[in-house]
C-alpha positions, 0 to 999 in steps of 0.5 A: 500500500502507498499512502498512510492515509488515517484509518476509518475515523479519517474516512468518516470525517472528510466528506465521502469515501471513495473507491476508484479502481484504475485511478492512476491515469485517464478518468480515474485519475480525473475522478479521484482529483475531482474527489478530492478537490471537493474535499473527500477520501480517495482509495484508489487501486491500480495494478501500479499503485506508485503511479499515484505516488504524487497525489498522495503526496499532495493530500497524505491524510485524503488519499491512499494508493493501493496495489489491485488487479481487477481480474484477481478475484480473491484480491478484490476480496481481500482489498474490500475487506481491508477498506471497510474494516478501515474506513467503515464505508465506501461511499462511491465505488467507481469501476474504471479500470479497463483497457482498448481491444481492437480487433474483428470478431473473426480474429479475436481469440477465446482467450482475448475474449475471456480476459476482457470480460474479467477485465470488463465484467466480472472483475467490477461485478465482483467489486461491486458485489462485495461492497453493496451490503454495507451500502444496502445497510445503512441505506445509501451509496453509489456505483459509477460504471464507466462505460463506453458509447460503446455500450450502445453501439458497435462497429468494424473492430470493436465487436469485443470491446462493446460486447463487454461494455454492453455486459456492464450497462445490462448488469447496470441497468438491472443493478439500478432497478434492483438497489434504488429502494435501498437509496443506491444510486447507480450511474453508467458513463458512456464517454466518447473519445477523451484525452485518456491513454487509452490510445497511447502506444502499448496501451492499446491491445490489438489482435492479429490481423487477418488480411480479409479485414484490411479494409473494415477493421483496418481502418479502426487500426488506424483511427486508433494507432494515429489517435492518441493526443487529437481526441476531443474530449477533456478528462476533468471536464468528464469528472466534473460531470460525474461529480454534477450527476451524483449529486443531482436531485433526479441522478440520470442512470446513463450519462454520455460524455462528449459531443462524439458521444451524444452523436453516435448514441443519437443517431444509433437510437434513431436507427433502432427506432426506424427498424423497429418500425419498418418491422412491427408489422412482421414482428407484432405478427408473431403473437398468437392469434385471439381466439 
């Protein structure tokens, strides 16, 4: 672990705790300032926890860096424990780490598709699951899932990507309807292109290619490899906005991030609609006749 940080009693009385995982860079770092400088507790995890080293540097009685891998299920356990134990809540659990996957649907192998669906999937539903009941019991809380535009849509490239965030946002969406009684907010990012690294050189994980698919998922190779440092979208603005919908009197459960975002989601749903139309004729026509 980095960071002293002082225990539950420091958590309790510096406004909310949060947990942020993948906290070292992109919207987790984003988020976890934004935290901060609202004068709240920040634990957040990464694979690197030293890359935090800064910010805790900065605020050693607000923050505390700690070593996790999402998808080592039995660590997830073991940090939950240590936090509520010490901290005695998690007011905020933000589920951010994560990575890019570009690859067809034909080259993507089993094994990448498993790895990103521990990464994606059941590494936050694990997290999450393990801190609700405290959150359930004392009747309050939020889960932050930080999706994709992604999560709406797909195309050429990102067939493995979207499927994952698409996983989440059901999980999400049926987690929401599940713990609103128990005053549990649950809230779905859905970012466009923002100024992360997931763009940046090695952090981007690309399948092998297969030469049938030069011109389809070719050309998000390319879209993606001469990207990094020209995506639109601001971090800190995209955490301020999270911030902004937590506290909101009627909290949206999916908040898209960027003009890119709003976009492609927009005309994604108008496409939805037009089919749906096209076709309700044919599938109303599937009930069984009245007798």
């Amino acid at each position: 672990m980095t960071g002293k940080g002082e225990g539950k009693d420091a958590g309790v009385s510096r406004g909310r705790v949060w947990l942020v995982t993948g906290a070292t860079s992109g919207f987790g770092r984003a988020v976890a300032e934004a935290a901060v400088a609202a004068g709240d507790t920040v634990i957040g995890t990464a694979r690197r926890p030293e890359a935090l080293a800064e910010l805790v540097a900065a605020h050693p009685d607000r923050v505390e860096a700690i070593g996790l891998d999402v998808t080592d299920g039995e660590r997830i356990d073991a940090v939950a424990a240590d936090v509520l134990a010490r901290y005695g809540r998690v007011d905020v659990l933000v589920n951010n780490a994560g990575r890019t996957q570009i690859g067809g649907f034909e080259e993507t192998t089993d094994q990448e598709l498993r790895d990103l669906f521990e990464l994606h999937v059941f590494g936050p539903a694990r997290l999450t699951r393990v801190l609700l009941p405290q959150m359930r019991e004392r009747g309050g809380g939020a889960v932050v899932n930080i999706s994709s535009m992604g999560g709406q849509l797909s195309f050429a490239g990102f067939s493995a990507y979207s499927a994952t965030k698409a996983a989440l946002e059901q999980l999400s969406e049926g987690l929401a309807d599940e713990v609103t009684p128990f005053g549990i907010r649950v809230l779905i990012v859905e970012p466009g292109a923002f100024r992360t690294n997931l763009f940046g050189k090695g952090a981007a994980y690309f399948s092998a290619e297969h030469p049938a698919y030069a011109q389809t998922v070719g050309a998000t190779r390319k879209l993606v490899r001469e990207g990094d440092g020209t995506q639109p979208g601001d971090p800190a603005k995209a955490a301020a906005a999270i911030l902004l919908a937590l506290d909101a009197e009627n909290p949206p459960l999916r908040l898209a991030l960027g003009g890119d975002a709003v976009d492609a989601i927009t005309g994604h749903l108008d496409s939805v609609r037009a089919e749906l139309a096209a076709w309700e004729k044919v599938s109303r026509g599937t009930d069984l006749d009245p007798r």
